[in-house]
C-alpha positions in Angstrom: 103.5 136.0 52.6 103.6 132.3 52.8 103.4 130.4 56.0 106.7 129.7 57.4 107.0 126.3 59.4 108.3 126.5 63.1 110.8 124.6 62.3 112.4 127.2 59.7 110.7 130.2 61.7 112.9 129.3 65.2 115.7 128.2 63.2 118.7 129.5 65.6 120.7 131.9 63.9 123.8 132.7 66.7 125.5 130.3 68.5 123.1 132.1 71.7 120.5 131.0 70.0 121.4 127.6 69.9 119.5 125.2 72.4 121.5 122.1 73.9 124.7 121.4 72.8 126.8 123.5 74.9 129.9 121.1 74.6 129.9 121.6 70.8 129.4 125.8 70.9 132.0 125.9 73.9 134.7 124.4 71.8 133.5 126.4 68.2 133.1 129.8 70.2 136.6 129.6 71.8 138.2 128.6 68.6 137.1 131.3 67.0 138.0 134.0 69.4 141.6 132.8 69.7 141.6 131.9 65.8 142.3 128.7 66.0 140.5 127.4 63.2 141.1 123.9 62.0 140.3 123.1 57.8 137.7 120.7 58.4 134.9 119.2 60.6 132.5 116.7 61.0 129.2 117.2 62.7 127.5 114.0 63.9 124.5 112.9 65.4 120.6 111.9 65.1 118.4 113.8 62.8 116.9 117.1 64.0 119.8 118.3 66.6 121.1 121.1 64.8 124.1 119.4 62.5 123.5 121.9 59.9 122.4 124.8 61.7 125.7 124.5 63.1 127.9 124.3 59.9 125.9 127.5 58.9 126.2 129.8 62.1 130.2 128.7 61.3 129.8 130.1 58.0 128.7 132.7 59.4 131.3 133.5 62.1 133.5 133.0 59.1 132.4 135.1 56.4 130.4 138.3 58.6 131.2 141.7 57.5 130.2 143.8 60.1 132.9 146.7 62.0 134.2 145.8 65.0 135.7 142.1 64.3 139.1 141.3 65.0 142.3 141.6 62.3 141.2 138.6 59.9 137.0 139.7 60.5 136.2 136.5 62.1 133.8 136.7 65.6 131.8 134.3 67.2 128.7 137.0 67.2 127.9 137.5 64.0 125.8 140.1 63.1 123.0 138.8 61.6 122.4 142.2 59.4 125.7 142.5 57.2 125.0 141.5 53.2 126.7 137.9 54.3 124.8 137.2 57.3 121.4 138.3 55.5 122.4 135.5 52.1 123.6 132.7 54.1 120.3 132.6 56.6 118.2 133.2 52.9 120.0 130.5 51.7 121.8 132.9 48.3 125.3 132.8 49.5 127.7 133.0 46.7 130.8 131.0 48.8 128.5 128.8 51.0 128.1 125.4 48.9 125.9 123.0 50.1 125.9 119.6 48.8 123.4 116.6 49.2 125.8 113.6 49.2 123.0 111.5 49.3 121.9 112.8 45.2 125.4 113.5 44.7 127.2 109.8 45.8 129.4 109.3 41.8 132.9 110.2 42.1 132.3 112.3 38.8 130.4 114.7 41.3 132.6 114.9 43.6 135.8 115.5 41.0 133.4 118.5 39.9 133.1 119.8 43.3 137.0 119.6 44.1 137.6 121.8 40.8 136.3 124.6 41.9 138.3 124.2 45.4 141.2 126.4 44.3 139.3 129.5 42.9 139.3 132.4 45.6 135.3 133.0 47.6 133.5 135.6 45.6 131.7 137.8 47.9 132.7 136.2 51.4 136.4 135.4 53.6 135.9 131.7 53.3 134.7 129.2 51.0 133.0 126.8 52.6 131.8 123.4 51.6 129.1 122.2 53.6 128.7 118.4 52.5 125.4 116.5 54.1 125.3 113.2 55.2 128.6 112.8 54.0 128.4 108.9 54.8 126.5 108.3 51.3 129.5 108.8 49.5 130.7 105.9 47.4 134.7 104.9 48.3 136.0 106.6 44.8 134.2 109.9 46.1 135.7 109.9 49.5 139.2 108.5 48.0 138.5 111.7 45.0 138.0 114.0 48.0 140.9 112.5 50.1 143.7 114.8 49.3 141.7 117.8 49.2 140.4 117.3 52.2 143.8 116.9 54.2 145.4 120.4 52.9 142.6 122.6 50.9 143.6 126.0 49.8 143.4 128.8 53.1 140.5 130.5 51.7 138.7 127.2 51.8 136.5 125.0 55.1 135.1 121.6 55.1 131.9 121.2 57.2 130.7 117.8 56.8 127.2 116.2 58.4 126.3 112.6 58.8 124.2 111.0 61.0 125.9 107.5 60.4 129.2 108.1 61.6 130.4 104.5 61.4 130.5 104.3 57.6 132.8 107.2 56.8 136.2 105.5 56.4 139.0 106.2 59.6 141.2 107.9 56.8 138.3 110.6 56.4 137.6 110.3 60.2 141.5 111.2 60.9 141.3 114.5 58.7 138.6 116.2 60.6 137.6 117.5 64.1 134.7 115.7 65.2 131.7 116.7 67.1 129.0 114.4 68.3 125.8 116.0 69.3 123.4 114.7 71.7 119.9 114.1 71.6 117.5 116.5 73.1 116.0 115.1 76.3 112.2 115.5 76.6 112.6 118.2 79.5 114.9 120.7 77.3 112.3 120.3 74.2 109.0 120.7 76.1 111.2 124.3 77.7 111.9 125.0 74.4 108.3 124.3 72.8 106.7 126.5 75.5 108.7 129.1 75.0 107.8 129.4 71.3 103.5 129.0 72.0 104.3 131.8 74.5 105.8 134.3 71.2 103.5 132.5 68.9 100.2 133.2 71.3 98.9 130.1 71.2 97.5 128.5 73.7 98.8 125.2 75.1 98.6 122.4 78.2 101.9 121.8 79.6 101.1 117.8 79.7 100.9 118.1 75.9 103.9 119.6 75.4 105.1 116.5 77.2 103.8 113.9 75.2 105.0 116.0 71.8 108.9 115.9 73.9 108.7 112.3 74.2 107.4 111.6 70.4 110.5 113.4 69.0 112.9 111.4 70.3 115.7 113.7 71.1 114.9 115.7 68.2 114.0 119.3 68.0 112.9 119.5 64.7 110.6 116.6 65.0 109.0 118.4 68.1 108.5 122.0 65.9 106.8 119.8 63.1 104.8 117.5 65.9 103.9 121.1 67.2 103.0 122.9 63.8 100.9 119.3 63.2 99.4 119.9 67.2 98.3 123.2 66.2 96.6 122.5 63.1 94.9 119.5 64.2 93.8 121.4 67.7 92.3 124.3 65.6 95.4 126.5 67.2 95.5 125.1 70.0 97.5 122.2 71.6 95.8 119.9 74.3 96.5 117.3 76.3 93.4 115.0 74.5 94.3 116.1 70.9 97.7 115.4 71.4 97.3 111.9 71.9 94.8 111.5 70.0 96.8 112.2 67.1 99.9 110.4 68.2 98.1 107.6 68.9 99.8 107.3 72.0 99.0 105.4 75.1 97.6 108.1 77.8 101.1 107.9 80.6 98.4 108.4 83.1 96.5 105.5 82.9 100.2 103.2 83.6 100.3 105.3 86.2 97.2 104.4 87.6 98.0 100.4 87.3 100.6 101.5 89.5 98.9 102.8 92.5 96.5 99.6 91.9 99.7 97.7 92.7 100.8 99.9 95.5 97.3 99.1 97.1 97.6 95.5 95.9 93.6 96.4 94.8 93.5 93.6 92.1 89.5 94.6 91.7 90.7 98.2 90.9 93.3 97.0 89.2 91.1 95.1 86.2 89.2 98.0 86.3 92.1 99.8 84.8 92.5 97.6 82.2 88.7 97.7 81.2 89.0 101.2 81.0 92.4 100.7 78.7 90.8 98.1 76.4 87.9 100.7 75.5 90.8 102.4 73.8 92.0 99.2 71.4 95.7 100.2 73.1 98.4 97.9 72.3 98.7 95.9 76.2 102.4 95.1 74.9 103.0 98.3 74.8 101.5 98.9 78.1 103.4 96.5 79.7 106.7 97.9 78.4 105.4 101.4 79.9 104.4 99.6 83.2 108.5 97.7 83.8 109.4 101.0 82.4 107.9 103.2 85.7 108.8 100.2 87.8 112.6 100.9 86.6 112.1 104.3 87.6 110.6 103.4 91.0 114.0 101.1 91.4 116.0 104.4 90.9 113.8 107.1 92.7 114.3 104.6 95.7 118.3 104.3 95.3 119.0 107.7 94.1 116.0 109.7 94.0 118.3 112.7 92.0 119.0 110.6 89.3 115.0 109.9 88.4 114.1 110.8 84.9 111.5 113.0 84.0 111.0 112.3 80.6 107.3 112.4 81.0 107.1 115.2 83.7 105.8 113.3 86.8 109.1 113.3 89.1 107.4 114.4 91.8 104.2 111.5 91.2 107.5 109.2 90.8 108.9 109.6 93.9 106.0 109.4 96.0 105.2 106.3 94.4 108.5 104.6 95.3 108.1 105.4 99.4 105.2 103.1 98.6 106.8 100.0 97.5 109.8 98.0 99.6 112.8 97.7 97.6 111.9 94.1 97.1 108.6 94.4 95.7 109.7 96.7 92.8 112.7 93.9 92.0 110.0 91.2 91.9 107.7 93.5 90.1 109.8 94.4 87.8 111.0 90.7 87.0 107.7 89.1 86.5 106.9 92.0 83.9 109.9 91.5 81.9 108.9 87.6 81.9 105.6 88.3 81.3 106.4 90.8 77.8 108.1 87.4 76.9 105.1 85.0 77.7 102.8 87.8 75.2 103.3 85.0 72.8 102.3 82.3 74.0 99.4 84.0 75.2 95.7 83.4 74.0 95.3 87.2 73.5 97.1 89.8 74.9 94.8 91.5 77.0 94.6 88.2 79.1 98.4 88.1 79.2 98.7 91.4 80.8 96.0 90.9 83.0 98.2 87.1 84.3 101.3 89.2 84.6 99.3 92.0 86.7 97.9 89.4 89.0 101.2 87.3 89.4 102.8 90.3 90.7 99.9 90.6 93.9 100.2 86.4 93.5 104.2 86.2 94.3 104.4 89.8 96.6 105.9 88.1 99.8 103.4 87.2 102.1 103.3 88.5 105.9 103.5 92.3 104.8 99.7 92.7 104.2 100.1 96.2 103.4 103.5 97.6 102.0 105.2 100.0 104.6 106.3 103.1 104.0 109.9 103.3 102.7 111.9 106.3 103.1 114.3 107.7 100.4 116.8 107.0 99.5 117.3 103.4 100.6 119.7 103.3 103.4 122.1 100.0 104.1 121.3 100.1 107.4 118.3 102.0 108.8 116.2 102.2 112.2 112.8 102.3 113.0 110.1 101.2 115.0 108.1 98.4 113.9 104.2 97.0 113.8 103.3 95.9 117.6 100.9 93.3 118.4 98.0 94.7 119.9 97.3 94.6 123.5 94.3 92.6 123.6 93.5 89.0 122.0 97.1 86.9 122.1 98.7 89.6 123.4 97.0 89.6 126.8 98.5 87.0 129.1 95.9 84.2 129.7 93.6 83.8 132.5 93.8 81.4 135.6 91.2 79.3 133.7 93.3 78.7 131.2 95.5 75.1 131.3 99.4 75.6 131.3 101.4 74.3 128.7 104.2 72.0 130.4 106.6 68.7 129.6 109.3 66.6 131.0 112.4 66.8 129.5 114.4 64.4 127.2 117.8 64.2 126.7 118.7 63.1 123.2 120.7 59.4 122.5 122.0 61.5 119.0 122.9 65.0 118.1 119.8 67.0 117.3 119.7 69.0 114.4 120.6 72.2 113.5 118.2 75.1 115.6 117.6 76.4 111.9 116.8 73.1 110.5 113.3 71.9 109.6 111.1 72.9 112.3 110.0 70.2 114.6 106.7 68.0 113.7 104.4 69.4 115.5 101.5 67.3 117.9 98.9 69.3 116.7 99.0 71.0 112.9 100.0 74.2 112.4 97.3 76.9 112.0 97.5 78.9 108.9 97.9 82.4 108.8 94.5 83.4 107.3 93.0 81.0 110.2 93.8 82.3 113.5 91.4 80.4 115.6 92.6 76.8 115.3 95.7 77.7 117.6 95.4 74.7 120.1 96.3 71.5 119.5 93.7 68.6 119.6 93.7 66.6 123.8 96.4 64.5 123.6 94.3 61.4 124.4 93.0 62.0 120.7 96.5 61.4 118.7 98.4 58.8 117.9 101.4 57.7 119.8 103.1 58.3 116.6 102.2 61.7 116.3 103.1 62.5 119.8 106.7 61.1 119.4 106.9 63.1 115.7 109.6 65.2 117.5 112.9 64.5 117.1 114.3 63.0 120.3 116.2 66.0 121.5 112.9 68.2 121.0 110.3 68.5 124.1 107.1 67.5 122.7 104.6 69.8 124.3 100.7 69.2 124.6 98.6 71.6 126.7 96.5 70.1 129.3 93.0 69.7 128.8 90.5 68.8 130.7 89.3 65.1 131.2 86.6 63.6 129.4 84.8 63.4 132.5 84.8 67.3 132.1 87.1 68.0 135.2 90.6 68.8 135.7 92.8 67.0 138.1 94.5 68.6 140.8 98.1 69.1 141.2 98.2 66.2 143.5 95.9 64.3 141.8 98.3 64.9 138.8 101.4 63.8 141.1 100.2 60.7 142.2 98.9 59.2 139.1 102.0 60.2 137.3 103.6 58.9 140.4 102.4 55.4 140.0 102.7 55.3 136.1 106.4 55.7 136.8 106.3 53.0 139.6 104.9 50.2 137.1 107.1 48.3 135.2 107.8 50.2 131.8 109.3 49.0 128.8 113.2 48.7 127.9 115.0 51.5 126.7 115.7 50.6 122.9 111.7 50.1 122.6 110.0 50.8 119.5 107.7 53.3 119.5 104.6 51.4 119.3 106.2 49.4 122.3 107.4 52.2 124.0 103.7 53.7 125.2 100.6 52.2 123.8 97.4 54.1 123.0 96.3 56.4 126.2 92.7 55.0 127.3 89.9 57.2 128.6 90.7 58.7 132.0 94.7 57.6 132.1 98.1 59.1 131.7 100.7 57.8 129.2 104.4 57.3 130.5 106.8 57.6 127.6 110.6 57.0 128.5 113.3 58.1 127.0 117.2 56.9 127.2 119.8 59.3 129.1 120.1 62.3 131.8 117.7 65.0 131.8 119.2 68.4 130.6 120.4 71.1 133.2 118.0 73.1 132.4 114.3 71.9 134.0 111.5 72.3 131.4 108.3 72.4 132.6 106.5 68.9 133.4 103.7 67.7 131.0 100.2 67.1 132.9 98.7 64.9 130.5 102.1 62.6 129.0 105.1 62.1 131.4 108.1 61.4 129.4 110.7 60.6 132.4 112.5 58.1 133.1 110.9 55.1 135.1 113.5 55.1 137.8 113.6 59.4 137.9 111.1 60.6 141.1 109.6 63.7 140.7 108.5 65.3 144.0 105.4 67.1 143.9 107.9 70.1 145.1 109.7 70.3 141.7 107.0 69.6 139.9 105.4 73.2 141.2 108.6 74.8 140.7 109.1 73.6 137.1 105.7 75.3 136.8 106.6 78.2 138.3 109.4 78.7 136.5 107.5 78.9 132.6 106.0 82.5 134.1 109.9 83.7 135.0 111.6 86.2 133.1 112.7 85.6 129.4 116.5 86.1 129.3 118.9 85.4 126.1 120.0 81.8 127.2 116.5 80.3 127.9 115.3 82.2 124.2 117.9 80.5 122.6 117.5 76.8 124.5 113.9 77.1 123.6 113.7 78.7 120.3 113.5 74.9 118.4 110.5 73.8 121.0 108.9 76.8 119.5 107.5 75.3 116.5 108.1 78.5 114.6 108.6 77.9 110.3 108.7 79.3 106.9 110.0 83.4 106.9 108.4 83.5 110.7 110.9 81.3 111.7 114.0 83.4 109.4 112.4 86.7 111.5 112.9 85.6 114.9 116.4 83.5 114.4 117.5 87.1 113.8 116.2 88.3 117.0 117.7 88.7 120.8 116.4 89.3 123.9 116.5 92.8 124.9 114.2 93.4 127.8 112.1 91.6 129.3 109.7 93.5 132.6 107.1 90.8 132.8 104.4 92.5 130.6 106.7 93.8 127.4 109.0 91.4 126.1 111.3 93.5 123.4 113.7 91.4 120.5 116.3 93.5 118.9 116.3 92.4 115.8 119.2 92.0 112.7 118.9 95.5 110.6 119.5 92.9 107.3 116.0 91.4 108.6 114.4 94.6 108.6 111.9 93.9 105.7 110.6 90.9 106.7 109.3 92.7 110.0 105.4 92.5 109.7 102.4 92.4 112.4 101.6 88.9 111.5 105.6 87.6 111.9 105.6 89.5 115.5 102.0 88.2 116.3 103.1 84.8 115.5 106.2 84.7 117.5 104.1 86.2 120.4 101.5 83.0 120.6 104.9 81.0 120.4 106.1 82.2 123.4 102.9 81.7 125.0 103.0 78.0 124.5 106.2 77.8 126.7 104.7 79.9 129.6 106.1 83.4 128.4 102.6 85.4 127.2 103.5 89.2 126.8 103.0 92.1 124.5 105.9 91.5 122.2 107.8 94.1 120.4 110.4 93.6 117.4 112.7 96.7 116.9 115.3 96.8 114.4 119.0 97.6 115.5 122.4 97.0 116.1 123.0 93.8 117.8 125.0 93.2 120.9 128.8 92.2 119.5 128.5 89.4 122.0 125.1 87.6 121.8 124.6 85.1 119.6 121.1 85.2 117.4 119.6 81.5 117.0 120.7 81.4 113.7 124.4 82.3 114.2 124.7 79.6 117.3 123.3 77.1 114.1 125.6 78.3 112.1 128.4 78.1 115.1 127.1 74.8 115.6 127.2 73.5 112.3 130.6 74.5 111.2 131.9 73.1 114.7 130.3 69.7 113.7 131.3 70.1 110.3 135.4 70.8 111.4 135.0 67.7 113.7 134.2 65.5 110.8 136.6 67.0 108.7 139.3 66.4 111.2 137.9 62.9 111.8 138.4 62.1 108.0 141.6 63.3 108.2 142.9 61.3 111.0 140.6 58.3 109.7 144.0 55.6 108.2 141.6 54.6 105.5 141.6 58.0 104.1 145.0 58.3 104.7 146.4 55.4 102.9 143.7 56.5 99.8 146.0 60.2 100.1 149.5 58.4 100.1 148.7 55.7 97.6 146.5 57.7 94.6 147.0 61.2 95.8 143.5 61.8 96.6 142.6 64.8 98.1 139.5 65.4 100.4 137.0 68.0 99.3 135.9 69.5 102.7 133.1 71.6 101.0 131.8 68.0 100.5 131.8 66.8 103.7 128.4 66.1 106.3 128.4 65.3 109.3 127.3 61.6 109.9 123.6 62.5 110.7 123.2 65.0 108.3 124.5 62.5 105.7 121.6 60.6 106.0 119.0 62.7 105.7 120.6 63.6 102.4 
């Protein structure tokens, strides 16, 4: 006997058989078992799903032979042995016409077909005309076939195929019951294929299976004919390597692999991938479209872990992936690939274009999370959890007795200041970058500018530590007091000074008085050793001057974070991370800032380590801790008292526009209307 093909071998024969499609066999099966049979239907869907092998179980149902049936002989089990059952599955059944509308598309066909509609079956109970793809009918043909197909003879059923639904015409669509069937997914084939090796006794790797699921595409017969074509070409076998050799197909693991590079952001490892991918001449477009593909997955294992697919069979590799990534990194990931498939052709070669996209994505990841945390799944809107603590030692330890103590006079501003979350305040000494954690001192004050020690804005504290004279030794407190106290006994300059005027260049060995208009705060901020910026007719007893001292090493509570937060020269997402924050404890030693849950991902070491040597600068030096949680319903974060702040300013001005009679007669004379969206406050105004 001749070799039979899988896909004819495994053919189902009862609806039992039948694999997928249980919305279509439902309906069929309890039709027939209440004999409620309608004239006509119409099977659509892709090729391979089992349109036809449908229409012919039907013909089966309808025309089996065997004892035990109901009244009219019709069952939804047929027999599968009776004369009837035996012709239609051989393909000799007398009353079971099957017609290839694609070779048959003249309307004199179709007029030859429909003659032969009102003679009784011959052998079976039902006639039935099985008509496939139906759609390549020409209009006479389906207007020939109109009337026969709304009332045909008892003794007669239409079963119509087409895999191109939207061309039959609505008056051919209104006649029949319609059944769409769905594609296969890859897990329901690769069951199905290793169910058949298993009878078959041939061996078989369970990842080729996989790879032969996602070449057919949702259809079964194209995975029997990839599998016949698997066995052949694997000398009756079917492995993993012949597989894709013979599909051609990129190796899924490898994508995954430039995956974990990412996780590790290990951009050497990472090009090594891709070395290894260009041995195989893949297509990198391709790859690429694999690579956003798993990063879509990612996004969804992270959301809804249920809902992952596992069209490839890796589910389990999926989801321990995503607890590697932050939510944030996948979106950006994900973005920068689909730009990056855009950018292929612009590119000098592809290769290099996927390497640029690879290397943007570790480029752009946000910086301060040098190694992604953990996430759990699924992605909560508001989780808890402790976060990375500053280590005891280096900033975190509080600083010896050798070390100077940062400390400044107080200046009340002539202006309102700006907003807490506005620009951070120019610094007297640059800010040291992250990478470079050893330049954290400012230059001696003695070395800068007057200038760049009046950069603050006039409602900041501009705060130098002390350092020690260029004679190499530090002055004593009362040392201190009295040449301060005889700068401020020397006529000074006028209030509305320049600031060239207002304190020339310090020379070796003396001590700078800068004045400032208006009363000092309430609040007594520590008083600067090396630049006194009070006013020429304010005495400071050596008394407070100790107690201002003093009072930097005091306990950190909520209302002293908050007046101090803009003198802490924080910026960029360091700064965003501790506007969030409020003072929770403080014992002396452990300072602890409950911070925002929204913040939560922005929490890193090097956020919390930066915030710490802040606070040092203004006297506080502890082991810092930022937790995320709920925050107090009363305490105000630094950003929301900016944000208080600025809409109060913003309602003032408002309301002063409104009362202004300029505006007014604009209103009663043109009907103008004032756009309050549009309105700044006067010193905001100008810096736009």
């Amino acid at each position: 006997m001749s070799y039979q093909v899988l896909a004819r071998k495994w053919r189902p024969r009862t609806f039992h058989e039948l694999v997928g499609q249980e919305h279509v066999q439902r309906a069929l099966v309890n039709a027939l078992d209440q004999g409620r049979l309608h004239h006509a239907y119409l099977f659509t869907g892709t090729r391979g799903v089992g349109k036809t092998t449908l229409a012919r179980i039907l013909a089966k149902c309808l025309n089996c032979t065997a004892k035990g049936h109901g009244d009219d002989g019709v069952t939804s089990t047929p027999c599968g042995e009776c004369d009837s059952c035996r012709a239609i599955d051989e393909g000799r059944f007398v009353d079971l016409i099957e017609v290839d509308a694609a070779s048959r598309t003249k309307v004199e066909d179709t007029r030859e077909l429909l003659d032969n509609v009102q003679y009784a079956p011959t052998q079976g109970r039902y006639k039935v005309y099985l008509i496939d793809e139906v759609h390549m009918l020409s209009t006479s043909s389906f207007n020939a076939l109109l009337k026969t197909l709304e009332e045909p003879p008892p003794h007669v059923k239409f079963l119509l195929a087409t895999t191109d639904p939207q061309k039959l015409p609505a008056t051919v669509l209104s006649r029949c019951l319609q059944f769409t069937l769905k594609n296969m997914p890859p897990e329901r084939i690769v069951t199905h294929l290793a169910k058949v090796l298993e009878a078959e006794n041939i061996g078989f790797e369970e990842s080729a299976l996989w790879l032969l699921g996602r070449a057919a595409d949702g259809s079964m017969r194209d995975a029997m004919s990839l599998t016949d074509q698997a066995i052949a070409f694997g000398q009756g076998q079917v492995r993993h390597a012949d597989v894709a050799a013979m599909l051609g197909t990129l190796d899924h693991r490898h994508v995954l692999a430039l995956v974990e590079a990412l996780a590790d952001t290990d951009a050497p490892r990472l090009l090594s991938e891709i070395a290894q991918l260009a041995e195989q001449g893949p297509d990198f477009a391709a790859v690429l479209d694999d690579m956003t593909a798993v990063l879509h997955r990612l996004a969804v294992a992270q959301m809804v872990p249920d809902a992952v697919d596992n069209g490839h069979g890796d589910r389990e590799t999926v989801l321990a992936l995503a607890s590697r990534f932050t939510a944030e990194d996948v979106q950006l990931y994900y973005q920068i690939g689909i730009q990056g498939r855009g950018d292929m052709a612009h590119a000098p070669d592809l290769r290099t274009a996927l390497e640029m996209t690879l290397l943007r994505m570790l480029a752009f990841r946000p910086q301060g999370v040098p190694q992604p945390a953990k996430t759990p799944l699924p992605l909560r809107s508001a989780s808890s959890g402790s976060t990375p603590v500053a280590p005891a030692g280096g900033v975190g330890e509080p600083p010896s007795d050798t070390q100077p103590t940062d400390s400044s006079a107080s200046a009340t501003p002539s202006q309102p200041t700006e907003s807490p979350l506005g620009p951070p305040p120019t610094q007297s000494a640059p800010q040291p970058d992250a990478e470079d954690e050893s330049t954290l001192e400012p230059p001696p004050p003695w070395e800068e500018t007057v200038d760049e020690v009046m950069a603050p804005p006039l409602g900041e504290v501009s705060r130098a530590p002390a350092e020690p004279m260029q004679g190499g030794a530090v002055a004593s407190d009362s040392e201190e007091h009295a040449t301060s106290m005889a700068a401020i006994e020397q006529p000074s300059v006028q209030p509305y000074a320049t600031r060239q005027e207002m304190a020339p260049r310090a020379e070796e060995g003396d001590t700078a008085v800068l004045e400032a208009p208006g009363p000092a705060p309430e609040t007594p901020e520590p008083v600067v050793e090396a630049l006194s910026l009070e006013r020429p007719d304010a005495e400071v007893p050596q008394s407070q001057a100790v107690a201002a001292n003093a009072a930097s090493d005091a306990l950190l509570d909520h209302d002293r974070w908050l007046e101090s937060f803009d003198s802490l020269g924080l910026g960029g997402l360091t700064r965003n991370l501790a506007a969030h924050c409020v003072v929770e404890t403080d014992d002396g030693n452990r300072l602890t800032l409950r911070l925002d849950p929204s913040q939560e991902a922005m929490n890193a070491e090097i956020h919390v380590r930066r915030v710490q040597e802040a606070l040092a600068t203004i006297g506080v030096s502890r082991q810092l801790v930022i937790e995320p949680g709920s925050l107090p319903a009363q305490v105000e974060t630094p950003r929301q008292r900016a944000d208080r702040i600025a809409a109060e300013r913003h309602a003032e001005a408002v309301a002063a526009l409104q009362r202004d009679p300029h505006v007014k007669q604009l209103q009663e004379t043109f009907g103008a209307r004032l756009i309050e969206s549009t309105v700044k406050p006067a010193e905001m105004a100008s810096r736009a």
